[in-house]
Predicted model as a PDB file, atoms N, CA, C, CB and O in Angstrom, pLDDT in the B-factor column:
MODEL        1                                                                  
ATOM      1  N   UNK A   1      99.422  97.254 111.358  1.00 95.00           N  
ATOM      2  CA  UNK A   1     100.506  97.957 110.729  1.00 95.00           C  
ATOM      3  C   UNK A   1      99.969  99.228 110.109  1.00 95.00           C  
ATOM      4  CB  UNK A   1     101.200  97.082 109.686  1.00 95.00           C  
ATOM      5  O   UNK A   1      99.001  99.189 109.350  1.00 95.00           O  
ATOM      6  N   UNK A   2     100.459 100.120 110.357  1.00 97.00           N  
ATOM      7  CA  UNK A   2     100.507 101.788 109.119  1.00 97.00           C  
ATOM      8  C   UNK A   2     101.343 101.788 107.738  1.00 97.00           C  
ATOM      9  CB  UNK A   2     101.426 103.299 109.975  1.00 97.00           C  
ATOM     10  O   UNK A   2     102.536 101.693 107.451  1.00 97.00           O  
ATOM     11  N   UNK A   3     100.377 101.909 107.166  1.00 97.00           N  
ATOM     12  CA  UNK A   3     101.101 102.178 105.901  1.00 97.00           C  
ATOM     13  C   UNK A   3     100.872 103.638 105.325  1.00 97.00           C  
ATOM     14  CB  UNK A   3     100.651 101.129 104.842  1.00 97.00           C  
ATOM     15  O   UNK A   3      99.844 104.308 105.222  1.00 97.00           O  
ATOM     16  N   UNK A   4     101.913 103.839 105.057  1.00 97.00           N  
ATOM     17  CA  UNK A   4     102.198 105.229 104.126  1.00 97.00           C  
ATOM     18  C   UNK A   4     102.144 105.484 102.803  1.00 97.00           C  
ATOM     19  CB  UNK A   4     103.321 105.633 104.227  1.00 97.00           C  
ATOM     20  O   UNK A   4     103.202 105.357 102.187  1.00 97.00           O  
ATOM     21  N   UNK A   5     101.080 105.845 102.150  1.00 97.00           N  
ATOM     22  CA  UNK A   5     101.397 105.618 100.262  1.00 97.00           C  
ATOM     23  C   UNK A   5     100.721 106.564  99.993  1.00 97.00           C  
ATOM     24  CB  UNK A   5     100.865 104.185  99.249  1.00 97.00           C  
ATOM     25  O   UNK A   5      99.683 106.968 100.517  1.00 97.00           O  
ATOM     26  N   UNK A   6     101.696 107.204  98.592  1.00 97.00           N  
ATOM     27  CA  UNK A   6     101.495 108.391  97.837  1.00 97.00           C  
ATOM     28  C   UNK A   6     100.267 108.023  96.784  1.00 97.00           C  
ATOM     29  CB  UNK A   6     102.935 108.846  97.085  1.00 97.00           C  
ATOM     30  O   UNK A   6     100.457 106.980  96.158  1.00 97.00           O  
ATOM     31  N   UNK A   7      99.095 108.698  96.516  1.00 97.00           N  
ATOM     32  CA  UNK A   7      98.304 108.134  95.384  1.00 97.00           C  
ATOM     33  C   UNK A   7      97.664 109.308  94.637  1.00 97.00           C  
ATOM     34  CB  UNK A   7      97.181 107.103  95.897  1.00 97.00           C  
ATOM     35  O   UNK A   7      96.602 109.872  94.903  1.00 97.00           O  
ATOM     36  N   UNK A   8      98.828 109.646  93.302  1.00 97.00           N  
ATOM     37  CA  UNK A   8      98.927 111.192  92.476  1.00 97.00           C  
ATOM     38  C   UNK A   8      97.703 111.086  92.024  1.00 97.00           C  
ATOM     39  CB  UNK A   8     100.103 111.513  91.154  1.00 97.00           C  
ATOM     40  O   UNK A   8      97.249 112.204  91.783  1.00 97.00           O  
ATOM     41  N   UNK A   9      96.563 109.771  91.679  1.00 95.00           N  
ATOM     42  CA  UNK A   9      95.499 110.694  91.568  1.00 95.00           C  
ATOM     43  C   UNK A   9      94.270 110.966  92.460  1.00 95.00           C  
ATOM     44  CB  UNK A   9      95.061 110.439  90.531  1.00 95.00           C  
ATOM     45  O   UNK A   9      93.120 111.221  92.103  1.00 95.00           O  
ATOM     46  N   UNK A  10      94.647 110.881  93.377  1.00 96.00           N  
ATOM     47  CA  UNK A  10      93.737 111.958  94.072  1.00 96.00           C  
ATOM     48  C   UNK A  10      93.417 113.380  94.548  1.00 96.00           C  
ATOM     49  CB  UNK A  10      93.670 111.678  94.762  1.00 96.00           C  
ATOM     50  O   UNK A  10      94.066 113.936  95.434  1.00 96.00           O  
ATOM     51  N   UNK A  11      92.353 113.949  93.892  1.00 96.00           N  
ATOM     52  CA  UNK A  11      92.120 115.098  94.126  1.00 96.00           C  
ATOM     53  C   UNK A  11      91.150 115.881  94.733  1.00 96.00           C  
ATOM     54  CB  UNK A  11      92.212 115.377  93.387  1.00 96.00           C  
ATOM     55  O   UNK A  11      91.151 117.108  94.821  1.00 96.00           O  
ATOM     56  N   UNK A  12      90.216 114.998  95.198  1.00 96.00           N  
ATOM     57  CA  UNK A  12      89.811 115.965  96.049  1.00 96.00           C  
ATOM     58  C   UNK A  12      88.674 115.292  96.976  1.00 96.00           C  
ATOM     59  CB  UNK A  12      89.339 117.223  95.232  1.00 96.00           C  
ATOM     60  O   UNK A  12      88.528 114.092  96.743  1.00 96.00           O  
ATOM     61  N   UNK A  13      87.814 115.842  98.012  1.00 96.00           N  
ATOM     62  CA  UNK A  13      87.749 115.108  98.893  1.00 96.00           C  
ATOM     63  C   UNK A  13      86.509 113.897  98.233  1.00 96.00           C  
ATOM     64  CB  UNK A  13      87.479 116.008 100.235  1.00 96.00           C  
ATOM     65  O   UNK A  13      86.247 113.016  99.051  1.00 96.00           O  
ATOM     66  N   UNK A  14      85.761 113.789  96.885  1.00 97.00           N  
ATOM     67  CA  UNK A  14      84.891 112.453  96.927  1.00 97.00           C  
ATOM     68  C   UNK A  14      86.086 111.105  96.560  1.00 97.00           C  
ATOM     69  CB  UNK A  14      83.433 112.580  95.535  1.00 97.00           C  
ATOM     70  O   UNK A  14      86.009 109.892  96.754  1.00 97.00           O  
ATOM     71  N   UNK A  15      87.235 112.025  95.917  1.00 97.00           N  
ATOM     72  CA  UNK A  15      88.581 111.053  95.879  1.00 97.00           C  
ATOM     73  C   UNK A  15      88.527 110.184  97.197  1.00 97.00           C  
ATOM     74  CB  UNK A  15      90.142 112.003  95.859  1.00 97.00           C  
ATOM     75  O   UNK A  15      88.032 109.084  97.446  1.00 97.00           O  
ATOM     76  N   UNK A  16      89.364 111.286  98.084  1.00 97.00           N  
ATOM     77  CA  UNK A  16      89.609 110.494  99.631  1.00 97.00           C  
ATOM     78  C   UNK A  16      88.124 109.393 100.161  1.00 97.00           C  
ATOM     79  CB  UNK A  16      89.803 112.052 101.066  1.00 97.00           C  
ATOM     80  O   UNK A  16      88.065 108.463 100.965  1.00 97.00           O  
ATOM     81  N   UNK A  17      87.192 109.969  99.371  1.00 97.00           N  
ATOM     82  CA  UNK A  17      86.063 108.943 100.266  1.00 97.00           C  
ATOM     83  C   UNK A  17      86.222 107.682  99.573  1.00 97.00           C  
ATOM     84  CB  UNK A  17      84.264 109.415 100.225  1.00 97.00           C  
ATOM     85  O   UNK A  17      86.074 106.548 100.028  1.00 97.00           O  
ATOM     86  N   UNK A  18      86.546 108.049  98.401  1.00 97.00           N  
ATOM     87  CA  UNK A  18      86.237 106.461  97.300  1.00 97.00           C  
ATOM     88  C   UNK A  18      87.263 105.537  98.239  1.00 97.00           C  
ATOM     89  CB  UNK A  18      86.969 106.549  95.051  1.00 97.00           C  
ATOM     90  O   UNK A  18      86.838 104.572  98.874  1.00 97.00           O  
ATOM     91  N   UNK A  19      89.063 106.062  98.258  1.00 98.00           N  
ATOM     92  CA  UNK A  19      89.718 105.255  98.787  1.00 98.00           C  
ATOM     93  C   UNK A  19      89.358 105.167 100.035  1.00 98.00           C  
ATOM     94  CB  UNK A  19      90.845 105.430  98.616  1.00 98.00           C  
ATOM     95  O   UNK A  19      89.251 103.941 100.032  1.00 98.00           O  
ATOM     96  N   UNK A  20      89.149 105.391 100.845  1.00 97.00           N  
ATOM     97  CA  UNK A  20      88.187 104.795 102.059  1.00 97.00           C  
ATOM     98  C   UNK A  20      87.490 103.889 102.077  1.00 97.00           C  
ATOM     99  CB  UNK A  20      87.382 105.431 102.473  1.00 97.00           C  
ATOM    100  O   UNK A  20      87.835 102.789 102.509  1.00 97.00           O  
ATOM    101  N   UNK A  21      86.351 104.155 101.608  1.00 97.00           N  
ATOM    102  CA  UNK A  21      85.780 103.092 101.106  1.00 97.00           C  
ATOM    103  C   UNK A  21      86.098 101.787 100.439  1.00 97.00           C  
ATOM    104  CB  UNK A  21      85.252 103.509 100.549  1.00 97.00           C  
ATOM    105  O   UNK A  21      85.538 100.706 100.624  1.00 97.00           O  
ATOM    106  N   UNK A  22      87.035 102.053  99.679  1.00 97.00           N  
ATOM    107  CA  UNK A  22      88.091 100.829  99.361  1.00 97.00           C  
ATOM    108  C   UNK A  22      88.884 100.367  99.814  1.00 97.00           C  
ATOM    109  CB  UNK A  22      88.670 100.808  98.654  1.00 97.00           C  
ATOM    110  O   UNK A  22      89.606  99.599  99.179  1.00 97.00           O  
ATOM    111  N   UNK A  23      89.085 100.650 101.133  1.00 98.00           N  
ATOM    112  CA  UNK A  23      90.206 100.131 101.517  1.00 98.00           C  
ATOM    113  C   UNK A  23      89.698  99.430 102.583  1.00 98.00           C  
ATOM    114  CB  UNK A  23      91.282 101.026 101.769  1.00 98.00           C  
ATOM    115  O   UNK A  23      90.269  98.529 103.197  1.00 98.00           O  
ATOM    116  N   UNK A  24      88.230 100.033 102.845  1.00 97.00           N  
ATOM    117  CA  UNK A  24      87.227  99.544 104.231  1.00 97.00           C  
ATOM    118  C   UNK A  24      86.960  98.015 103.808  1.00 97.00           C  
ATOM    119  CB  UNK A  24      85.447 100.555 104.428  1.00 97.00           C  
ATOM    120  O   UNK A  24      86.899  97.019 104.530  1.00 97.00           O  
ATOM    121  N   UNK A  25      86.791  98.162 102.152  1.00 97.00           N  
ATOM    122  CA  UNK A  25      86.349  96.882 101.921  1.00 97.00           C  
ATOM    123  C   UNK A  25      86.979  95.821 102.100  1.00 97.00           C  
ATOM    124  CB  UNK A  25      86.034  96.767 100.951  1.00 97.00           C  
ATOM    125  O   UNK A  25      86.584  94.656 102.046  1.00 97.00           O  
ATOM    126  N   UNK A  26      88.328  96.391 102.391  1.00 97.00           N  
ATOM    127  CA  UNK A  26      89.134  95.060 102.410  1.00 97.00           C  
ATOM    128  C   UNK A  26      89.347  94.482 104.061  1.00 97.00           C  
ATOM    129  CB  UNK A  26      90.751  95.389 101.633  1.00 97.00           C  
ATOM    130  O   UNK A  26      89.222  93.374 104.584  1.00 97.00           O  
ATOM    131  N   UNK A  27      89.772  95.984 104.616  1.00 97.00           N  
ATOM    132  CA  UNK A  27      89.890  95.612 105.742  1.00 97.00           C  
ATOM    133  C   UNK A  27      88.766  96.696 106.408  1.00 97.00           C  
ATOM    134  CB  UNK A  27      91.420  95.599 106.189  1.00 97.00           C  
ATOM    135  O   UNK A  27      89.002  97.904 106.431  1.00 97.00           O  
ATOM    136  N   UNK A  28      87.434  96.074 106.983  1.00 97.00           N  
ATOM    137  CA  UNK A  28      86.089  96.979 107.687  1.00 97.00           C  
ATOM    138  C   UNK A  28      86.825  97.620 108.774  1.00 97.00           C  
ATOM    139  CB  UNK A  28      84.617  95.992 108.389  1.00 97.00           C  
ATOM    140  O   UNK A  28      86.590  98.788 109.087  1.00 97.00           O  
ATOM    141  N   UNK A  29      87.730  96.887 109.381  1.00 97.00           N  
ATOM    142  CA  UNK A  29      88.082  97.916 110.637  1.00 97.00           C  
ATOM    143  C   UNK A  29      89.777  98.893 110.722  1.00 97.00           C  
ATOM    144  CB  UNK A  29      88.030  96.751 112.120  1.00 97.00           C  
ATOM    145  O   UNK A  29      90.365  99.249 111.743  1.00 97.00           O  
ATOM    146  N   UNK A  30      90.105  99.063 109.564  1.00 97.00           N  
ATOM    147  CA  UNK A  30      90.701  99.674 108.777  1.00 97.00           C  
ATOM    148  C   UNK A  30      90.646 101.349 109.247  1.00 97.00           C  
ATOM    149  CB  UNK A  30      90.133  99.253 107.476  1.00 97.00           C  
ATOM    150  O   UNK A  30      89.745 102.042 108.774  1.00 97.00           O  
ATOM    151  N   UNK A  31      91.468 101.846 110.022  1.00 98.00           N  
ATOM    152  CA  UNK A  31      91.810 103.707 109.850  1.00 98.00           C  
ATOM    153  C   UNK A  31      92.156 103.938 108.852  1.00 98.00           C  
ATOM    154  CB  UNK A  31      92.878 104.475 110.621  1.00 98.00           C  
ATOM    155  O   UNK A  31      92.901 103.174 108.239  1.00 98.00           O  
ATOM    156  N   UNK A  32      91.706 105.115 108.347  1.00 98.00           N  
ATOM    157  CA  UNK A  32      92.218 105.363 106.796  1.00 98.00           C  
ATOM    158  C   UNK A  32      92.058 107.060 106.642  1.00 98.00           C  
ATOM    159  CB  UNK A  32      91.083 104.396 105.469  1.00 98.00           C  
ATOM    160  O   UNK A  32      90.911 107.504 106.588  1.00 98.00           O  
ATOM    161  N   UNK A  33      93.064 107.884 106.580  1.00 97.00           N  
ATOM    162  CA  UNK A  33      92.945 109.484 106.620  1.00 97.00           C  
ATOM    163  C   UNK A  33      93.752 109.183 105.296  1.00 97.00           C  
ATOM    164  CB  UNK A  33      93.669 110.628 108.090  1.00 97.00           C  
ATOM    165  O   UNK A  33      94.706 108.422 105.135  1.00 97.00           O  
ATOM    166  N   UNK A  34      92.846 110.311 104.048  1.00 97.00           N  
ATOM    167  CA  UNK A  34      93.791 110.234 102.898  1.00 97.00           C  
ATOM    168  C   UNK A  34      93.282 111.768 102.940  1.00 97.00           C  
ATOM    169  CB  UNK A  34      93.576 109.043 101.400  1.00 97.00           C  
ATOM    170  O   UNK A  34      92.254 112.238 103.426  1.00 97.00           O  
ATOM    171  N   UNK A  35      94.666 112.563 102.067  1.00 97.00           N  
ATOM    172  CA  UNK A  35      94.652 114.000 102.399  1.00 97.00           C  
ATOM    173  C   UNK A  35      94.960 114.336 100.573  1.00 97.00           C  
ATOM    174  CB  UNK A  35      96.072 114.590 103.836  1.00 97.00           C  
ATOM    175  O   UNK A  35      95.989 114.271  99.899  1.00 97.00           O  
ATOM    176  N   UNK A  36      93.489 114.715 100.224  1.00 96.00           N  
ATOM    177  CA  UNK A  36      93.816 115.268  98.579  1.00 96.00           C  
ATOM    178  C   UNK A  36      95.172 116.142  98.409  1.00 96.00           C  
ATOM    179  CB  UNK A  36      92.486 116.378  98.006  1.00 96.00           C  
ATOM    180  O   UNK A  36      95.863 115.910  97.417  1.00 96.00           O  
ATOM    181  N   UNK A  37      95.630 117.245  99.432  1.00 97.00           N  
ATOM    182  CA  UNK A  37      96.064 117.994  99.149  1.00 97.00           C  
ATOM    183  C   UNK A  37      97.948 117.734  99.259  1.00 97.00           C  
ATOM    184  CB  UNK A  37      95.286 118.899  99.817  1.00 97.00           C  
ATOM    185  O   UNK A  37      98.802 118.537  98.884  1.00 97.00           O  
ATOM    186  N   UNK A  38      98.114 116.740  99.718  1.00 97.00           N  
ATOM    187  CA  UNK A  38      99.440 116.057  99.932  1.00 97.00           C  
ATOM    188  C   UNK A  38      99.399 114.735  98.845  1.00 97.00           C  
ATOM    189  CB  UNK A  38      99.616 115.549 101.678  1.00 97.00           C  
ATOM    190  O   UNK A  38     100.467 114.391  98.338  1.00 97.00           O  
ATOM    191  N   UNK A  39      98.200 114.039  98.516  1.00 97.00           N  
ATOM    192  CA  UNK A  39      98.058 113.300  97.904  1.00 97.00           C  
ATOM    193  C   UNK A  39      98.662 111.652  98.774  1.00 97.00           C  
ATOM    194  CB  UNK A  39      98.612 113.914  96.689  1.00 97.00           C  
ATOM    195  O   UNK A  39      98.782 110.598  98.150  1.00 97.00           O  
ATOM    196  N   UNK A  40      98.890 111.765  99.906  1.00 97.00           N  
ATOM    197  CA  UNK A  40      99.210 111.307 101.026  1.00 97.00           C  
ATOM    198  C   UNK A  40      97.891 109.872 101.728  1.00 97.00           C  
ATOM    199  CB  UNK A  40      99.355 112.816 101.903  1.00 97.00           C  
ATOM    200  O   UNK A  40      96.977 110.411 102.351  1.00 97.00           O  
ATOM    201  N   UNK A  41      97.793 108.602 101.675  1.00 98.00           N  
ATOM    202  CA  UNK A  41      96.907 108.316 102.620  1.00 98.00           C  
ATOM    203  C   UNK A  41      97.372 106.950 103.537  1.00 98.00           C  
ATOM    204  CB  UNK A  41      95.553 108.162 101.877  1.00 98.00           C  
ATOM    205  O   UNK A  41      97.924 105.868 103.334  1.00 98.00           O  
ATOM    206  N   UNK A  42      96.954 107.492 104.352  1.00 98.00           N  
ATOM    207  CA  UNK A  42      97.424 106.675 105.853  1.00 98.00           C  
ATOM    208  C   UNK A  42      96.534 105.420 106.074  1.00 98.00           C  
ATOM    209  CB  UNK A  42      97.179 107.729 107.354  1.00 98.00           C  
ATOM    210  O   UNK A  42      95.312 105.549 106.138  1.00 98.00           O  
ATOM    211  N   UNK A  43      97.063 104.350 106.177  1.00 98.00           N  
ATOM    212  CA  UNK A  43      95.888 103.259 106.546  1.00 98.00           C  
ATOM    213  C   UNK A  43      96.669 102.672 107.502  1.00 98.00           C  
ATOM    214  CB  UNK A  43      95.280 102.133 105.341  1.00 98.00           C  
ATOM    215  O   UNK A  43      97.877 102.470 107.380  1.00 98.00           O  
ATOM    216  N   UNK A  44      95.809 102.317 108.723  1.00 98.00           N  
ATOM    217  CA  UNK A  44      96.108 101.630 109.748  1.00 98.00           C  
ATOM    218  C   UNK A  44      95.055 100.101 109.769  1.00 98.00           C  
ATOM    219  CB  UNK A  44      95.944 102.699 111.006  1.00 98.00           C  
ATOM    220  O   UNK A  44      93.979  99.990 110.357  1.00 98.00           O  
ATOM    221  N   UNK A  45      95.605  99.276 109.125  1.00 97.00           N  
ATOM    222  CA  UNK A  45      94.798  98.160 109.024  1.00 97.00           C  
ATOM    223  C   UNK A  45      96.012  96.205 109.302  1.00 97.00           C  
ATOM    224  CB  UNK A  45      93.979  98.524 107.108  1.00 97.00           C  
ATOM    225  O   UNK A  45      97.124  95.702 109.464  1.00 97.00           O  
ATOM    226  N   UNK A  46      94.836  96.029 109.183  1.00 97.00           N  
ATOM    227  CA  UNK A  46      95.637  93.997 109.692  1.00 97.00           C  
ATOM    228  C   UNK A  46      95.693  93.221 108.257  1.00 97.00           C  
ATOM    229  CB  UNK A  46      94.131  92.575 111.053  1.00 97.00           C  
ATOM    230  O   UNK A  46      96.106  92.095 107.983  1.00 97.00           O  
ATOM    231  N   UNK A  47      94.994  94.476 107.263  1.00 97.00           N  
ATOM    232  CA  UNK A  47      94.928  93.272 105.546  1.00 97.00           C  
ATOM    233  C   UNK A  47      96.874  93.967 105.192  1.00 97.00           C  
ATOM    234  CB  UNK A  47      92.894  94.174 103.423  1.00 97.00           C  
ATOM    235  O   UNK A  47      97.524  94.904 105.656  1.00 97.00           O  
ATOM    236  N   UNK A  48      97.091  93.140 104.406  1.00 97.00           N  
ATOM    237  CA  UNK A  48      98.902  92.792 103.671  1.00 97.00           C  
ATOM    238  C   UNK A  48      98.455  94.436 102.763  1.00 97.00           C  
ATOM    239  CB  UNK A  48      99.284  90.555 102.101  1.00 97.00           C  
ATOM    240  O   UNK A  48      97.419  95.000 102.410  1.00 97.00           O  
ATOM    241  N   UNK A  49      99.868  94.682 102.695  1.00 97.00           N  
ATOM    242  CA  UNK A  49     100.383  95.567 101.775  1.00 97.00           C  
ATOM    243  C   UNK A  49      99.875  95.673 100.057  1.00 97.00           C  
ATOM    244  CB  UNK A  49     101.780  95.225 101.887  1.00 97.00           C  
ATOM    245  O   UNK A  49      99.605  96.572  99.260  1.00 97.00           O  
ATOM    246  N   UNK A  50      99.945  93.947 100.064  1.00 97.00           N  
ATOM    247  CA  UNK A  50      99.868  93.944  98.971  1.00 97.00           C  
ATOM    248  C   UNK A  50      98.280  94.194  98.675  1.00 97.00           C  
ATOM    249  CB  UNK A  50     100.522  92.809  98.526  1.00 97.00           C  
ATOM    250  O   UNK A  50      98.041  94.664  97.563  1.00 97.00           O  
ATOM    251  N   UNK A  51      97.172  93.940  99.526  1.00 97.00           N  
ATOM    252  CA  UNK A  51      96.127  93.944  99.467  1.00 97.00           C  
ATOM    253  C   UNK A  51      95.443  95.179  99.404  1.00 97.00           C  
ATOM    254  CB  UNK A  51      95.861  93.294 100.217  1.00 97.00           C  
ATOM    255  O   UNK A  51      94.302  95.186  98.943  1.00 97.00           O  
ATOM    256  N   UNK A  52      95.955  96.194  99.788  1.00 97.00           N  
ATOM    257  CA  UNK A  52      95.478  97.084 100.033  1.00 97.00           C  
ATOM    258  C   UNK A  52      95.929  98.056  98.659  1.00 97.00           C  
ATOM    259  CB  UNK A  52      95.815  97.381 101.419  1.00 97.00           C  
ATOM    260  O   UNK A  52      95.098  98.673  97.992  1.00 97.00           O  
ATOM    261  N   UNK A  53      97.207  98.059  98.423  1.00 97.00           N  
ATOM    262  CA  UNK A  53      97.821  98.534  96.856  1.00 97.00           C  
ATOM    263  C   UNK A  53      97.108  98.144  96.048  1.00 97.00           C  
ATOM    264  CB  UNK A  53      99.136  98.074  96.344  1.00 97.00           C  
ATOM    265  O   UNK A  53      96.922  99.060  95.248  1.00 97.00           O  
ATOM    266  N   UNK A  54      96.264  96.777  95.617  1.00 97.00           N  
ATOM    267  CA  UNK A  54      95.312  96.310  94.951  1.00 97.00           C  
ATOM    268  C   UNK A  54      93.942  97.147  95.002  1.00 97.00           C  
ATOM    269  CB  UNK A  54      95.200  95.032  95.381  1.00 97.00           C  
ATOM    270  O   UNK A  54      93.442  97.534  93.946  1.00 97.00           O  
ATOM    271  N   UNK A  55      93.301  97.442  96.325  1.00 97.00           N  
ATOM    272  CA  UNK A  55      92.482  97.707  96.142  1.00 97.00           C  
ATOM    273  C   UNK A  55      92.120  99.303  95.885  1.00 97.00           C  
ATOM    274  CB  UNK A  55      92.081  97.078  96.883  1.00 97.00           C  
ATOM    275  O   UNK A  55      91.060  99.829  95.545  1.00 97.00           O  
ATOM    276  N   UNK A  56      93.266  99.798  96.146  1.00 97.00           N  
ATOM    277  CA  UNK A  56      93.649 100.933  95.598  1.00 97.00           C  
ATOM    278  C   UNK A  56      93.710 101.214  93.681  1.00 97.00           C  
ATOM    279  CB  UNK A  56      95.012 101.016  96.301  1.00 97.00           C  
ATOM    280  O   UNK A  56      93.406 102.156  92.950  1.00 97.00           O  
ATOM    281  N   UNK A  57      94.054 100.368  93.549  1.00 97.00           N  
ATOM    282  CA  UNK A  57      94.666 100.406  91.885  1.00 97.00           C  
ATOM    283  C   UNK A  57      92.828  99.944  91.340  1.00 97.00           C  
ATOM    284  CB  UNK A  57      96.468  98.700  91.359  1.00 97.00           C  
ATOM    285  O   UNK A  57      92.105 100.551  90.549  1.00 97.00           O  
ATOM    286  N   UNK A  58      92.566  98.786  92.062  1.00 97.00           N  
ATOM    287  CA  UNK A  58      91.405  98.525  91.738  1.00 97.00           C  
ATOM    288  C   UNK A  58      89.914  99.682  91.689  1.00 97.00           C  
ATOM    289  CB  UNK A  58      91.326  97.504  92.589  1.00 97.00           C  
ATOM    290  O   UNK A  58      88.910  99.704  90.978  1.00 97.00           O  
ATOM    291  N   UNK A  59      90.336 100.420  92.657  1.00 97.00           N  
ATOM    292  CA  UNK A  59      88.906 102.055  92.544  1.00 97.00           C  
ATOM    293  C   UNK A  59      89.630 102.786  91.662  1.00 97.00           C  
ATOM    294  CB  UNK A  59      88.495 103.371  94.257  1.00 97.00           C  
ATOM    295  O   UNK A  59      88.834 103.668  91.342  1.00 97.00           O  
ATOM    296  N   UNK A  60      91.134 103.074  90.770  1.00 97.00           N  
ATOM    297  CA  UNK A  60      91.357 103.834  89.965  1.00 97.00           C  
ATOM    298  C   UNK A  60      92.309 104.864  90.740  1.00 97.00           C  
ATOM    299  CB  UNK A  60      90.143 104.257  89.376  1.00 97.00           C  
ATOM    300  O   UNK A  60      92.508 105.995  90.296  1.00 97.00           O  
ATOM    301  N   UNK A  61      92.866 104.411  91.890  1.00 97.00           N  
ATOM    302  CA  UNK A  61      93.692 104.914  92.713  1.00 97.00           C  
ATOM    303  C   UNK A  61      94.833 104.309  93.211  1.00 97.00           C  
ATOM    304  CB  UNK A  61      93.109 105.220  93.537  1.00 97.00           C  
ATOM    305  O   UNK A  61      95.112 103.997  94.368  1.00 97.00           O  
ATOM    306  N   UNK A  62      95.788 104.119  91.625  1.00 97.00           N  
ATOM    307  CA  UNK A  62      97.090 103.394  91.724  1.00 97.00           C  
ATOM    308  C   UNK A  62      98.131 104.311  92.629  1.00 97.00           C  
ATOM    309  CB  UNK A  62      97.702 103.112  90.154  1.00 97.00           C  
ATOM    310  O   UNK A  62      98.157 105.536  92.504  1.00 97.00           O  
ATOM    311  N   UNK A  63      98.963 103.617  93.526  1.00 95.00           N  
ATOM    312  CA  UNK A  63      99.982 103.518  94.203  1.00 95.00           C  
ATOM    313  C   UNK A  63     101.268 104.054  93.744  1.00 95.00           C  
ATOM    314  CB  UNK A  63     100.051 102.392  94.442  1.00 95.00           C  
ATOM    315  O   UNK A  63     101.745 103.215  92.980  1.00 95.00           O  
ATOM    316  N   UNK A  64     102.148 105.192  93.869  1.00 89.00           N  
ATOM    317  CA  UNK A  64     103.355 105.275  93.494  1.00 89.00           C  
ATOM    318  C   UNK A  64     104.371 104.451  93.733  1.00 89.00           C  
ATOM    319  CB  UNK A  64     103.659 106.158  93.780  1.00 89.00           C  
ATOM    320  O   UNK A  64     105.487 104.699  93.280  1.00 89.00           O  
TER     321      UNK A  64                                                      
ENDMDL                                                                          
END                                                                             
Protein backbone atom coordinates (compact mmCIF):
# COMPACT_ATOMS: atom_id res chain seq x y z
CA UNK A 1 0.00 0.00 0.00
CA UNK A 2 1.11 3.97 -0.51
CA UNK A 3 0.59 6.11 1.94
CA UNK A 4 0.42 9.80 1.76
CA UNK A 5 1.21 11.94 5.01
CA UNK A 6 1.90 15.49 5.70
CA UNK A 7 4.80 15.78 8.48
CA UNK A 8 5.06 19.94 9.35
CA UNK A 9 8.16 19.17 10.98
CA UNK A 10 10.28 18.46 8.53
CA UNK A 11 12.77 20.60 7.23
CA UNK A 12 15.28 19.74 5.57
CA UNK A 13 17.05 17.05 3.93
CA UNK A 14 18.93 15.21 7.41
CA UNK A 15 14.96 15.52 8.34
CA UNK A 16 13.90 13.36 5.24
CA UNK A 17 16.83 10.89 6.08
CA UNK A 18 15.85 10.45 9.80
CA UNK A 19 12.20 9.54 8.51
CA UNK A 20 13.60 7.08 6.21
CA UNK A 21 15.36 5.60 8.29
CA UNK A 22 12.43 5.22 10.48
CA UNK A 23 10.26 4.05 8.61
CA UNK A 24 12.98 1.42 7.11
CA UNK A 25 12.96 0.24 10.54
CA UNK A 26 9.77 -0.82 10.53
CA UNK A 27 9.29 -1.92 7.28
CA UNK A 28 13.37 -2.75 5.62
CA UNK A 29 11.83 -3.04 2.29
CA UNK A 30 9.82 0.01 2.55
CA UNK A 31 10.00 3.02 -0.54
CA UNK A 32 10.04 6.07 1.18
CA UNK A 33 10.58 9.71 -0.82
CA UNK A 34 9.92 12.47 1.84
CA UNK A 35 10.22 16.02 0.26
CA UNK A 36 11.31 18.84 3.05
CA UNK A 37 10.00 21.32 0.82
CA UNK A 38 6.22 20.16 0.51
CA UNK A 39 6.66 18.62 3.84
CA UNK A 40 5.03 15.65 1.95
CA UNK A 41 6.36 11.81 2.47
CA UNK A 42 5.45 8.91 0.42
CA UNK A 43 5.90 5.38 1.78
CA UNK A 44 5.28 2.43 -0.19
CA UNK A 45 5.46 -0.35 2.36
CA UNK A 46 3.42 -3.89 3.69
CA UNK A 47 3.78 -2.50 7.71
CA UNK A 48 -0.20 -0.94 8.84
CA UNK A 49 -0.82 2.68 8.83
CA UNK A 50 -0.88 2.69 12.11
CA UNK A 51 2.70 1.51 12.35
CA UNK A 52 4.28 3.63 10.44
CA UNK A 53 2.40 7.04 12.03
CA UNK A 54 4.08 5.60 15.19
CA UNK A 55 7.23 5.43 13.98
CA UNK A 56 7.08 8.63 12.66
CA UNK A 57 5.86 10.39 15.90
CA UNK A 58 8.40 8.13 17.53
CA UNK A 59 11.86 9.98 15.55
CA UNK A 60 10.00 13.38 16.44
CA UNK A 61 8.17 13.40 13.16
CA UNK A 62 4.45 13.51 14.15
CA UNK A 63 1.78 13.03 11.46
CA UNK A 64 -0.92 15.66 10.61
Amino acid sequence: MTLQLTVPNMACSACASTITKALQAVDANASVQADPTTKLVSVETQASETAIKEALAAAGYPVV
